[in-house]
PQR file of N, CA, C, O and H, with PARSE charges and radii, in Angstrom:
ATOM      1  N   UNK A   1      11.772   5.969  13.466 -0.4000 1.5000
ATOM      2  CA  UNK A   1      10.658   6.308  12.618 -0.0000 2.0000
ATOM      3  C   UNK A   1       9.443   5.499  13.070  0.5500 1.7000
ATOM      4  O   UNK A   1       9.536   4.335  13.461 -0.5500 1.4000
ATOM      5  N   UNK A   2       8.328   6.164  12.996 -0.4000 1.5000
ATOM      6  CA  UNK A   2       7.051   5.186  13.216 -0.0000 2.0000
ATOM      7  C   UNK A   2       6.121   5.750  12.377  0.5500 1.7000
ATOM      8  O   UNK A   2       5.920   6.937  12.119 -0.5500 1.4000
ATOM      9  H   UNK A   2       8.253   7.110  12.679  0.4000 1.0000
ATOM     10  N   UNK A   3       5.509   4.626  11.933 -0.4000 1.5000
ATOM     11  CA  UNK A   3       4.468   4.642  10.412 -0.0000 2.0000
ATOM     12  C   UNK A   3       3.185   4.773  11.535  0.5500 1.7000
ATOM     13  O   UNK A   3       2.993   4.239  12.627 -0.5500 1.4000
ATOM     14  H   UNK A   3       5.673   3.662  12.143  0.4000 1.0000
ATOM     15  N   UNK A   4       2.449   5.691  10.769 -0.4000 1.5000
ATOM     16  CA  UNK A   4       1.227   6.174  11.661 -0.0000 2.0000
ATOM     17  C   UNK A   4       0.020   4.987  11.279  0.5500 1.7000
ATOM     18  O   UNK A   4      -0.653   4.277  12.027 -0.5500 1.4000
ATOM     19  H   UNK A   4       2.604   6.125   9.882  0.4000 1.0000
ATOM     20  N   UNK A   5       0.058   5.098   9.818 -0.4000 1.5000
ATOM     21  CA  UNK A   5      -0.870   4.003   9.659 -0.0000 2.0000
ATOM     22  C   UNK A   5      -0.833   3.628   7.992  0.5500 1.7000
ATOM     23  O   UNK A   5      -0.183   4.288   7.182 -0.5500 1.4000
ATOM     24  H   UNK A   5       0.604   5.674   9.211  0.4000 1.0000
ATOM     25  N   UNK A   6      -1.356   2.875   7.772 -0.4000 1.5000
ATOM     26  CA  UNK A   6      -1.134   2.355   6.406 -0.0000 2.0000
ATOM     27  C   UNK A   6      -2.454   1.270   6.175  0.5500 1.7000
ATOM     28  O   UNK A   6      -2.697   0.388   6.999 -0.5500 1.4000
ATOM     29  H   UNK A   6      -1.884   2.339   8.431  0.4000 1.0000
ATOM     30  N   UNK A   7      -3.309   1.486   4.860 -0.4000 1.5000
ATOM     31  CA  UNK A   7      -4.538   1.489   3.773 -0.0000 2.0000
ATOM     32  C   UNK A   7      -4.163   0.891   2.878  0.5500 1.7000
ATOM     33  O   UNK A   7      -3.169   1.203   2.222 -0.5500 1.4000
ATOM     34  H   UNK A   7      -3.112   2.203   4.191  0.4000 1.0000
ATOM     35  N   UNK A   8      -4.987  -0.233   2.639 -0.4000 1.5000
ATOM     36  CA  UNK A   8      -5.230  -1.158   2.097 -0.0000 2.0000
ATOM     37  C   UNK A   8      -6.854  -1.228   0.981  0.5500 1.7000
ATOM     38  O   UNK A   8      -8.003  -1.148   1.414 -0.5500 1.4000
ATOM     39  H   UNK A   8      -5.794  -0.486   3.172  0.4000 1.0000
ATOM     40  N   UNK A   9      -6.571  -1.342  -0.021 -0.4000 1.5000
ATOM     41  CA  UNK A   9      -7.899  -1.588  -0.542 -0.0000 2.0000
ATOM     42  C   UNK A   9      -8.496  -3.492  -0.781  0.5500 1.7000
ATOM     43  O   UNK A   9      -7.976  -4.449  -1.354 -0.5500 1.4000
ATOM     44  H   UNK A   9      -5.637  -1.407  -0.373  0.4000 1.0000
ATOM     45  N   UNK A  10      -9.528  -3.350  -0.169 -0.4000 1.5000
ATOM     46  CA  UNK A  10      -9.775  -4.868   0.004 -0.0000 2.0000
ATOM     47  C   UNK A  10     -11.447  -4.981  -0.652  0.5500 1.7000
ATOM     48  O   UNK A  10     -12.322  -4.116  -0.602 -0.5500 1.4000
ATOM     49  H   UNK A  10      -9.950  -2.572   0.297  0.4000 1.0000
ATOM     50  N   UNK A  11     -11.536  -6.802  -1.460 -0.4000 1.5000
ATOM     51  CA  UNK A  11     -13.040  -6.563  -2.078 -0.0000 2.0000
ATOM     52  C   UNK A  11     -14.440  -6.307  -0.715  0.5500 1.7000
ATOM     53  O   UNK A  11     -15.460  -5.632  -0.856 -0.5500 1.4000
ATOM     54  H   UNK A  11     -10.826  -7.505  -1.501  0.4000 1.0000
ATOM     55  N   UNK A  12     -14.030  -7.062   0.464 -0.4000 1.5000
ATOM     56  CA  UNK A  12     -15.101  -7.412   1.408 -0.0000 2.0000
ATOM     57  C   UNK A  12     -14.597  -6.260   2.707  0.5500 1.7000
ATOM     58  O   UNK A  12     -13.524  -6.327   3.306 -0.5500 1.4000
ATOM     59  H   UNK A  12     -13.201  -7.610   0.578  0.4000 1.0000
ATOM     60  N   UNK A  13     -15.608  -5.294   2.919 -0.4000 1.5000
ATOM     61  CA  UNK A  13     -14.392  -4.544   3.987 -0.0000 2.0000
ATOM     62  C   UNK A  13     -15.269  -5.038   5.327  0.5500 1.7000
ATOM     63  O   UNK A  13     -14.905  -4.671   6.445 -0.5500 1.4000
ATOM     64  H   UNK A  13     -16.480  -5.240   2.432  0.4000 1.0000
ATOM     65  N   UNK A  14     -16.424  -5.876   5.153 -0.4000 1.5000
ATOM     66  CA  UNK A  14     -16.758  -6.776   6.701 -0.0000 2.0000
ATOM     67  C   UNK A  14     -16.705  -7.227   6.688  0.5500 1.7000
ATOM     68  O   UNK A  14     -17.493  -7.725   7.492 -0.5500 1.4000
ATOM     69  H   UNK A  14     -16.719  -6.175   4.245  0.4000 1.0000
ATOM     70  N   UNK A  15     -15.542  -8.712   5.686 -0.4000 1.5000
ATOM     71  CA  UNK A  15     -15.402  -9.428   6.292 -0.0000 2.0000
ATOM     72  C   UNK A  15     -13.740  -9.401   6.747  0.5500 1.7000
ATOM     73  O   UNK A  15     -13.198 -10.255   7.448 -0.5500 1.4000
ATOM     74  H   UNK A  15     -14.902  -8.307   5.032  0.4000 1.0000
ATOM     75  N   UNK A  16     -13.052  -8.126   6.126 -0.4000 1.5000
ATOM     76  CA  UNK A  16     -11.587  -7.960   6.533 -0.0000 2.0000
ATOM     77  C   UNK A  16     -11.500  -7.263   7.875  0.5500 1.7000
ATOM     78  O   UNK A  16     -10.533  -7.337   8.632 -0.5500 1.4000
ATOM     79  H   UNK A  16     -13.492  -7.432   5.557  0.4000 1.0000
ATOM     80  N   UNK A  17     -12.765  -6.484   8.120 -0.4000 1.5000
ATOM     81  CA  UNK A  17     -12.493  -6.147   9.223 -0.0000 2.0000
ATOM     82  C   UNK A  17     -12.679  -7.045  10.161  0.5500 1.7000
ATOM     83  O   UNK A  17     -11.784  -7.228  10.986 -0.5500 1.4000
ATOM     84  H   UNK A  17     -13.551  -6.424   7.504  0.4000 1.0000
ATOM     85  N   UNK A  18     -14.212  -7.983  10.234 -0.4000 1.5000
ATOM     86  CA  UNK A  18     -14.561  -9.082  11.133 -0.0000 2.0000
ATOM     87  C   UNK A  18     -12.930  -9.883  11.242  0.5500 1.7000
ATOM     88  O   UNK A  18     -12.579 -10.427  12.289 -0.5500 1.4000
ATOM     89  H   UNK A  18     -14.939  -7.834   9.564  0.4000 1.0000
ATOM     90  N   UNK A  19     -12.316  -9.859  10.384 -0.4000 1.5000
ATOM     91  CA  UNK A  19     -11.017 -11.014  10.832 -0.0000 2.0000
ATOM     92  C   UNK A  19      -9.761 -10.229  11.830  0.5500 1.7000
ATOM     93  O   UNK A  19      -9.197 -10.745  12.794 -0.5500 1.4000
ATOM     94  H   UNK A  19     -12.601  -9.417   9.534  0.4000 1.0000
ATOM     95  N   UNK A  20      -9.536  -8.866  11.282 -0.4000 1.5000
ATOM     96  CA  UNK A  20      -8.711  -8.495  11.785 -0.0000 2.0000
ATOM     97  C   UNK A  20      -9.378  -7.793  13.310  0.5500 1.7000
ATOM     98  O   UNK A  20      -8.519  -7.340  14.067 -0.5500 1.4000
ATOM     99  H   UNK A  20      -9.995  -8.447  10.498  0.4000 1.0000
ATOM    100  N   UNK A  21     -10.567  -7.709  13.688 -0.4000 1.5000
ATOM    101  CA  UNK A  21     -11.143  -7.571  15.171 -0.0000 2.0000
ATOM    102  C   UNK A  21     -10.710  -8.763  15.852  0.5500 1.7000
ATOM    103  O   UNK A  21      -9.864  -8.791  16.745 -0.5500 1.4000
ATOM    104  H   UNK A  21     -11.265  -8.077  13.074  0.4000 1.0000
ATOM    105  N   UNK A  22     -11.356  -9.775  15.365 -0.4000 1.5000
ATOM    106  CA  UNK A  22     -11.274 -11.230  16.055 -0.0000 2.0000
ATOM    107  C   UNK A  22     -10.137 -11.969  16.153  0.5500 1.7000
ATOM    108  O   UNK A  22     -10.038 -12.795  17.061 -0.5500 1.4000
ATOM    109  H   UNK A  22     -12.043  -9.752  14.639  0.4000 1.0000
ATOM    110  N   UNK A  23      -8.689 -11.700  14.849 -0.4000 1.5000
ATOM    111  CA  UNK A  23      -8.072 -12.278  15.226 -0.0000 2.0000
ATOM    112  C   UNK A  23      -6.355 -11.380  15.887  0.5500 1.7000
ATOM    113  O   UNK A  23      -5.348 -11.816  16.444 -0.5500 1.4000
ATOM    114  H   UNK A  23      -8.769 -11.029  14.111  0.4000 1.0000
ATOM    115  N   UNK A  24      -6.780 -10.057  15.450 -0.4000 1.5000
ATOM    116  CA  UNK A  24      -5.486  -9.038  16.096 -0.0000 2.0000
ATOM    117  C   UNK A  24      -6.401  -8.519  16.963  0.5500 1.7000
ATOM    118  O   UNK A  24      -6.103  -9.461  17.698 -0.5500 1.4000
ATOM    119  H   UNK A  24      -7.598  -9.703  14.997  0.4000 1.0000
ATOM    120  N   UNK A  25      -7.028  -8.072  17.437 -0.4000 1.5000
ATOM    121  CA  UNK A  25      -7.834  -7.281  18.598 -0.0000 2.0000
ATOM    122  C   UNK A  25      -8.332  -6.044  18.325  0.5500 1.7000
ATOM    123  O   UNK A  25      -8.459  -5.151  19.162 -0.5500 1.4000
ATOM    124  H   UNK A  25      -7.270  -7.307  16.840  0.4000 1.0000
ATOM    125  N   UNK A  26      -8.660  -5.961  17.005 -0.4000 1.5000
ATOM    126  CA  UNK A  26      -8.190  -4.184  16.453 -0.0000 2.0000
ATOM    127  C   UNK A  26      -9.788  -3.924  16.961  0.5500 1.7000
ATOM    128  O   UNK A  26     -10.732  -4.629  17.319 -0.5500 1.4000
ATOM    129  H   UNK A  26      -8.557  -6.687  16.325  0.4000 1.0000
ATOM    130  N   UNK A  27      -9.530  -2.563  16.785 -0.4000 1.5000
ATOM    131  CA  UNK A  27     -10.978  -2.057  17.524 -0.0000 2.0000
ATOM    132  C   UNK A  27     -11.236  -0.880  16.315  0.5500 1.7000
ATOM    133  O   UNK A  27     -10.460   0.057  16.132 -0.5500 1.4000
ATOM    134  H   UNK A  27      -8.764  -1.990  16.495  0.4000 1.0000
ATOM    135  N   UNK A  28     -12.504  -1.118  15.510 -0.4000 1.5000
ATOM    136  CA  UNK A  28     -12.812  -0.448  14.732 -0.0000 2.0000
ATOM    137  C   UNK A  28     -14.143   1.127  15.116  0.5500 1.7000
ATOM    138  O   UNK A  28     -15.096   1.280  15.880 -0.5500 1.4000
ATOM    139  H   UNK A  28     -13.135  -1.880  15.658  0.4000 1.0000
ATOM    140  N   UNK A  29     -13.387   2.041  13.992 -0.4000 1.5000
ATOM    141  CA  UNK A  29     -13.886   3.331  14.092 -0.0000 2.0000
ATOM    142  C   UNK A  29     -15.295   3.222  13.334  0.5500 1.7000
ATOM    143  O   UNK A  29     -15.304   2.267  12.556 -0.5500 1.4000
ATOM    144  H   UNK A  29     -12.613   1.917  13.371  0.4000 1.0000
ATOM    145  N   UNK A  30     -16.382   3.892  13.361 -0.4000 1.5000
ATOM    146  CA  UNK A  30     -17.542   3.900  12.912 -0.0000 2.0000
ATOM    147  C   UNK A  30     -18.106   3.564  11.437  0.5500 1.7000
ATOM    148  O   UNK A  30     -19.226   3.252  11.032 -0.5500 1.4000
ATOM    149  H   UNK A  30     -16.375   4.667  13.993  0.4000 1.0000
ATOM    150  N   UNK A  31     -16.649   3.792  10.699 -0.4000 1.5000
ATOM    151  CA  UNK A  31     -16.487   3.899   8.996 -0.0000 2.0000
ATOM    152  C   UNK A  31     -16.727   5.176   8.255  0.5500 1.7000
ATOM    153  O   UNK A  31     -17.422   6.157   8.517 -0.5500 1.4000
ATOM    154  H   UNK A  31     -15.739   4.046  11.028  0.4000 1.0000
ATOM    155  N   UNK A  32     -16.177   4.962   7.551 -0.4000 1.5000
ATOM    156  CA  UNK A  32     -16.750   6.268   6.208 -0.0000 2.0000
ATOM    157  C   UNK A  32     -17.543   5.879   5.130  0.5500 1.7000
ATOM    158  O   UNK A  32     -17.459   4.693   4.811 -0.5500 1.4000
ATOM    159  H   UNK A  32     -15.612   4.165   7.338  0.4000 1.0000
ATOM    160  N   UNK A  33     -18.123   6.434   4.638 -0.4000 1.5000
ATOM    161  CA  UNK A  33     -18.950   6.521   3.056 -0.0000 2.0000
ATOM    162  C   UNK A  33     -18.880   7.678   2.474  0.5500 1.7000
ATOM    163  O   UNK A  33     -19.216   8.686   3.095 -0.5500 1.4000
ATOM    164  H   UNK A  33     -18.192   7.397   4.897  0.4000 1.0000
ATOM    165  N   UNK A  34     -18.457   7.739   1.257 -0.4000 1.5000
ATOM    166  CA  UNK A  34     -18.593   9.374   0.606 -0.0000 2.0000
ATOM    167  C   UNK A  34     -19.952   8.773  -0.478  0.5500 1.7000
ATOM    168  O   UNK A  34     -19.755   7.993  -1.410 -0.5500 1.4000
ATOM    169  H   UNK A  34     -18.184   6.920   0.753  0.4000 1.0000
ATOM    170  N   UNK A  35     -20.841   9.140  -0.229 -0.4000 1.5000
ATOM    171  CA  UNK A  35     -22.095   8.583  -0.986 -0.0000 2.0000
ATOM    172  C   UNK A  35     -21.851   8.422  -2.385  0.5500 1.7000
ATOM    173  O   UNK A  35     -21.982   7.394  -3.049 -0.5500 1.4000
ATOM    174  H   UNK A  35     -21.001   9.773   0.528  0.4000 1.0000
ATOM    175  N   UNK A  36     -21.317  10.060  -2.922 -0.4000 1.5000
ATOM    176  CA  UNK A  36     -21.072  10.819  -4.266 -0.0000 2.0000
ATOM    177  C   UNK A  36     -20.329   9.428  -5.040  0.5500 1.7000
ATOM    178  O   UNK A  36     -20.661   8.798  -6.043 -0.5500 1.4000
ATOM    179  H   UNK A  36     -21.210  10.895  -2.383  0.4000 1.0000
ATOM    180  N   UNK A  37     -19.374   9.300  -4.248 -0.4000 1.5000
ATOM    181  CA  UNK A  37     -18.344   7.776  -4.900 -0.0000 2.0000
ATOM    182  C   UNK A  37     -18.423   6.844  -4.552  0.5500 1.7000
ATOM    183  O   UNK A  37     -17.755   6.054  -5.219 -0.5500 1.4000
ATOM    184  H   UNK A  37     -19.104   9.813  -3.432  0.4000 1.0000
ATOM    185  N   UNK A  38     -19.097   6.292  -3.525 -0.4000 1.5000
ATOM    186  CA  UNK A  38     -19.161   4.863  -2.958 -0.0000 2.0000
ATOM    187  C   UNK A  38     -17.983   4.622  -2.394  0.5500 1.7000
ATOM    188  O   UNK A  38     -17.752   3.569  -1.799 -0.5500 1.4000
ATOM    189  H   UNK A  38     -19.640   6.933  -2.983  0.4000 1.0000
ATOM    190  N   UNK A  39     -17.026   5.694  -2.544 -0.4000 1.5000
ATOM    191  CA  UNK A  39     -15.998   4.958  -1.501 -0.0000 2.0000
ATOM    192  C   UNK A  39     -16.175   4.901  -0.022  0.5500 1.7000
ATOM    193  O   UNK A  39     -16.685   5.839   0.591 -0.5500 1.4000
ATOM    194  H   UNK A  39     -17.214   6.550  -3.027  0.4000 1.0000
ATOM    195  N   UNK A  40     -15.710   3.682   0.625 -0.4000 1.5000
ATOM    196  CA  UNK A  40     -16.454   3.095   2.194 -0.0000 2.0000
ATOM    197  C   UNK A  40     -14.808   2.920   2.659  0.5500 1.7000
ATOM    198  O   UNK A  40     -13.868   2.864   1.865 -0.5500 1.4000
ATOM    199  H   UNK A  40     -15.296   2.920   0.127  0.4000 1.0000
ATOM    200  N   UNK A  41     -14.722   2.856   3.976 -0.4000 1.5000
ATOM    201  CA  UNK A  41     -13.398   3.007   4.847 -0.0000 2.0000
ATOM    202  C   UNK A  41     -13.573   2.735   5.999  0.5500 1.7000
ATOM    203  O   UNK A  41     -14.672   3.165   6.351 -0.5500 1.4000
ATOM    204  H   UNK A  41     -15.485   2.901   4.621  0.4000 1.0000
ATOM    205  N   UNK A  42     -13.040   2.223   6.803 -0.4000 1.5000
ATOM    206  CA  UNK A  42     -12.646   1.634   8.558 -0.0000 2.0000
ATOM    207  C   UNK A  42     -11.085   2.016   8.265  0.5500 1.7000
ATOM    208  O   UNK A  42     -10.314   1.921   7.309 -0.5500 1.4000
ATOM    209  H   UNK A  42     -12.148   1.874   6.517  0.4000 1.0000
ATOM    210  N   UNK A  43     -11.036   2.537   9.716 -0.4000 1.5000
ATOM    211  CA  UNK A  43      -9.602   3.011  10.410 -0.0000 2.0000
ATOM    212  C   UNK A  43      -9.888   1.579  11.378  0.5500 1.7000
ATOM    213  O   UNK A  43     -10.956   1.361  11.952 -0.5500 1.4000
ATOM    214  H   UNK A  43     -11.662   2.614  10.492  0.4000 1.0000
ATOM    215  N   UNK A  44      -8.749   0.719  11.413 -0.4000 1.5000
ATOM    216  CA  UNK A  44      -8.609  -0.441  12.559 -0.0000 2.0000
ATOM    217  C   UNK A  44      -7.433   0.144  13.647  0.5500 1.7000
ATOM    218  O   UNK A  44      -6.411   0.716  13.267 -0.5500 1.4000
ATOM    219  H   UNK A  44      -7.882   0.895  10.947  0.4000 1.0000
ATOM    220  N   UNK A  45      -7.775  -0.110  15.069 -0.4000 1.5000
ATOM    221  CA  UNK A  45      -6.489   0.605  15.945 -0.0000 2.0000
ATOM    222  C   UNK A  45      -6.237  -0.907  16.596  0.5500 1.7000
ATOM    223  O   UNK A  45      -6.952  -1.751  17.135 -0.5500 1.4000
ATOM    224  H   UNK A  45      -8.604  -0.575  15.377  0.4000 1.0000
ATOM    225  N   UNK A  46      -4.892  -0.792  16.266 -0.4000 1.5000
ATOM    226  CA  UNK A  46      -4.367  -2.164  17.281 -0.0000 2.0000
ATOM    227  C   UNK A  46      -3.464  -1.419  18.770  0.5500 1.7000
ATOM    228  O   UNK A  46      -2.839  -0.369  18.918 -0.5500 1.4000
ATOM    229  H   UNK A  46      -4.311  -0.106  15.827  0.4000 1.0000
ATOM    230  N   UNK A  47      -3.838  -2.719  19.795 -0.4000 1.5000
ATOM    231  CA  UNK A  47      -3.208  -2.146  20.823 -0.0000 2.0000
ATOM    232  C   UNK A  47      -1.630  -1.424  21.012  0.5500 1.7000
ATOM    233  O   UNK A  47      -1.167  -0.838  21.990 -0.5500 1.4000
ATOM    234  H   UNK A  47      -4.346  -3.572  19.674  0.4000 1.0000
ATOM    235  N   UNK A  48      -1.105  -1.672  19.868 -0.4000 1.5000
ATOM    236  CA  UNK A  48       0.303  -0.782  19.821 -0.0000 2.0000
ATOM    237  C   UNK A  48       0.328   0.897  18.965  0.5500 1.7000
ATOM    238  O   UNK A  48       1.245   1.663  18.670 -0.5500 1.4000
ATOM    239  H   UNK A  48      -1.481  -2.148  19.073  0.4000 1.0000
ATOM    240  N   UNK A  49      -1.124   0.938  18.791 -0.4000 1.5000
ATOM    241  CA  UNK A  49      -0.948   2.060  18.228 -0.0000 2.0000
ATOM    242  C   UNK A  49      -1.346   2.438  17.098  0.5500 1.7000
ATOM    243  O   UNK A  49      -2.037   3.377  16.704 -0.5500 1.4000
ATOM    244  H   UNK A  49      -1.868   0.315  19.030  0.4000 1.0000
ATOM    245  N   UNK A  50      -0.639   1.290  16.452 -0.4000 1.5000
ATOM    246  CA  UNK A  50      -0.809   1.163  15.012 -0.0000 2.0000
ATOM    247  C   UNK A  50      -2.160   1.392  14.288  0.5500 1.7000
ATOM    248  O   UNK A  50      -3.129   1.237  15.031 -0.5500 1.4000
ATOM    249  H   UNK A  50      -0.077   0.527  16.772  0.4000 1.0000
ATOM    250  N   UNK A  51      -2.430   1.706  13.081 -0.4000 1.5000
ATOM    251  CA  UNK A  51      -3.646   1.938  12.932 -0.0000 2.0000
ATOM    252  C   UNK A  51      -3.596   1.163  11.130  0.5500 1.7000
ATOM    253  O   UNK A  51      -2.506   1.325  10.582 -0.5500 1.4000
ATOM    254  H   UNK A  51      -1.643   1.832  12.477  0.4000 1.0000
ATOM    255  N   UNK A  52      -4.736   0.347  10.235 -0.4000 1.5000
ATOM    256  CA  UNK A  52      -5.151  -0.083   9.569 -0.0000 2.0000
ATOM    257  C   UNK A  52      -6.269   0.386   8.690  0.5500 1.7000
ATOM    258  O   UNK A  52      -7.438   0.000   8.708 -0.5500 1.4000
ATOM    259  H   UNK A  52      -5.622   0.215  10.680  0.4000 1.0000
ATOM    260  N   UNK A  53      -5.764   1.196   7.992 -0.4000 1.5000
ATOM    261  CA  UNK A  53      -7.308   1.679   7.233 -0.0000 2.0000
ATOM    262  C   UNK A  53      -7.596   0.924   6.342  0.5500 1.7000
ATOM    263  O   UNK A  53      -6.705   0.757   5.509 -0.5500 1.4000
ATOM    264  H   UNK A  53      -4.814   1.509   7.978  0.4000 1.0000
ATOM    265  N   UNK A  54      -9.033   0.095   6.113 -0.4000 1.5000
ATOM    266  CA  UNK A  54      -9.139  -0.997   4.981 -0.0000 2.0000
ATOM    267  C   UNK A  54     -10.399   0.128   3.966  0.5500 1.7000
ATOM    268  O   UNK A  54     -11.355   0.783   4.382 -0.5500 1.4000
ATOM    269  H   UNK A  54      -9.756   0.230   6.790  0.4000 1.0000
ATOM    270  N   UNK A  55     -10.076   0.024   3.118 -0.4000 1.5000
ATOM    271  CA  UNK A  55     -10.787   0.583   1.763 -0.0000 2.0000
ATOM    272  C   UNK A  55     -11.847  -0.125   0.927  0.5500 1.7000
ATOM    273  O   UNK A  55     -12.077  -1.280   1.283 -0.5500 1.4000
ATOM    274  H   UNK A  55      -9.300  -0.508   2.780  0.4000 1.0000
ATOM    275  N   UNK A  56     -12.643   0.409  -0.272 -0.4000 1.5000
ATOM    276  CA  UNK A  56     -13.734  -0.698  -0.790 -0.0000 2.0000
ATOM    277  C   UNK A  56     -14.237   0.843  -1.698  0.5500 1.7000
ATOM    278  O   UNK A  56     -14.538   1.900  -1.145 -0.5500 1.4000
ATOM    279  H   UNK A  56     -12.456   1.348  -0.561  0.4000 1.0000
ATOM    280  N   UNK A  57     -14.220   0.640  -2.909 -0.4000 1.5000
ATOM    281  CA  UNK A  57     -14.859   1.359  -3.815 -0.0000 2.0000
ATOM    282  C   UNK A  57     -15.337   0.879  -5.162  0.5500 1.7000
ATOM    283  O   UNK A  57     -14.465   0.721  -6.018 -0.5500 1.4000
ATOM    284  H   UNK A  57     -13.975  -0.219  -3.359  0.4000 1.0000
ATOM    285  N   UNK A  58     -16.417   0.658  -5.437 -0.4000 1.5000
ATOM    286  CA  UNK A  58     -17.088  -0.055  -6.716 -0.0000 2.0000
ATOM    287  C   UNK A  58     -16.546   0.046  -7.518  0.5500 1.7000
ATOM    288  O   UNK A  58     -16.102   1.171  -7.748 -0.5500 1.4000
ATOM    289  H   UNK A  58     -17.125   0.787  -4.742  0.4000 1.0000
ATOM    290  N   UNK A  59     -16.245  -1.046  -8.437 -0.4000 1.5000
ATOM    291  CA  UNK A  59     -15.422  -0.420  -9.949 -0.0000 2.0000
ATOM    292  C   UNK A  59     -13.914  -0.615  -9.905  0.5500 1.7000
ATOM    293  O   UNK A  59     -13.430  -0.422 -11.020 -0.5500 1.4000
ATOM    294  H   UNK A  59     -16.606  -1.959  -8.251  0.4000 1.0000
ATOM    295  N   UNK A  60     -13.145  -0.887  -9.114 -0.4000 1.5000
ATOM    296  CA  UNK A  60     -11.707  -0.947  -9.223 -0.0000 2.0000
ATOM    297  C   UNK A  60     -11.733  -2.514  -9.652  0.5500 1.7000
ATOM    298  O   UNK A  60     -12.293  -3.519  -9.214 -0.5500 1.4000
ATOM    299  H   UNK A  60     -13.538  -1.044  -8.208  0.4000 1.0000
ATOM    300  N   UNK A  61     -10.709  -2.178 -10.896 -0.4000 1.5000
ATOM    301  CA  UNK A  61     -10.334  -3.333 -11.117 -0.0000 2.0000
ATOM    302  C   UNK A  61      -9.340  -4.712 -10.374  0.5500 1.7000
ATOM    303  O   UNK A  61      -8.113  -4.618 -10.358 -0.5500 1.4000
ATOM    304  H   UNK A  61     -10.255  -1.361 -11.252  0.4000 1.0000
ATOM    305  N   UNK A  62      -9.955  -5.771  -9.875 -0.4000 1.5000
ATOM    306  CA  UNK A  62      -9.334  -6.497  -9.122 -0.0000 2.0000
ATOM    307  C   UNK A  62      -8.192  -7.526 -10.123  0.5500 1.7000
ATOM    308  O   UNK A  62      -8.187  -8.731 -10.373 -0.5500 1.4000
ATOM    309  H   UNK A  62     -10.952  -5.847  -9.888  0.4000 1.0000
ATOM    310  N   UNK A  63      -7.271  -6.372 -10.526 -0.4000 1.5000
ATOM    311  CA  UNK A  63      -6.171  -7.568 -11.574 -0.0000 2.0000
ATOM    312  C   UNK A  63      -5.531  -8.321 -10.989  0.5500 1.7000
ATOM    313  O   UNK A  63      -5.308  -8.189  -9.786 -0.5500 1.4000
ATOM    314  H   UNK A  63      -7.275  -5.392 -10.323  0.4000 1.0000
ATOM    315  N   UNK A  64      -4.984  -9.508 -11.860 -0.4000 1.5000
ATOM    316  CA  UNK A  64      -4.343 -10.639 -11.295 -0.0000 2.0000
ATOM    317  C   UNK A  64      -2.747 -10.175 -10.997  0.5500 1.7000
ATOM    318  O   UNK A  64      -1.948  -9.464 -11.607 -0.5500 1.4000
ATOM    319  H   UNK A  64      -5.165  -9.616 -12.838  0.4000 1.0000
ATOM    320  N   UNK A  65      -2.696 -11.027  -9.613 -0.4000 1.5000
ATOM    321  CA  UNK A  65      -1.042 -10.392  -9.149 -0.0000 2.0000
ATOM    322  C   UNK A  65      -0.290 -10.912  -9.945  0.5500 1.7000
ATOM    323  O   UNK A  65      -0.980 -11.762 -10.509 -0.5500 1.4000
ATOM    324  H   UNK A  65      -3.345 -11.604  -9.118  0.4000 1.0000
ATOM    325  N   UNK A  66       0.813 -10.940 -10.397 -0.4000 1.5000
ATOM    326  CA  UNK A  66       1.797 -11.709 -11.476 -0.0000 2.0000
ATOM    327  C   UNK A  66       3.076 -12.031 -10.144  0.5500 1.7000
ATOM    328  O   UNK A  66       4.116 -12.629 -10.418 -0.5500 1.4000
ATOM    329  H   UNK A  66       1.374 -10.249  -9.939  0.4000 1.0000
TER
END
């Protein structure tokens, strides 16, 4: 089996991406914005293939992990 890619919603999506460029090598896609919702997106590709989509949309509640 191989997982194509797997999304993450994160509060800062430049500074999750700035870490995961600099410190896995990932090479990021141009981004998305859907204006209508503010939702914003990067696809990250690491050299095995793998791919990282990091997420960011105003308003989600950031609850505490238990």
């Amino acid at each position: 089996m191989k997982i194509e890619h797997v999304a993450m919603y994160v509060k800062d999506l430049e500074q999750v991406k700035w870490f995961f460029e600099n410190y896995f090598g990932a090479k990021s896609n141009a981004g998305y914005h859907n204006e209508s919702t503010d939702f914003q997106s990067y696809f990250l590709t690491f050299d095995n293939g793998a791919r990282l989509e990091i997420m960011n949309k105003p308003g989600l509640n950031n609850t505490e992990k238990i």
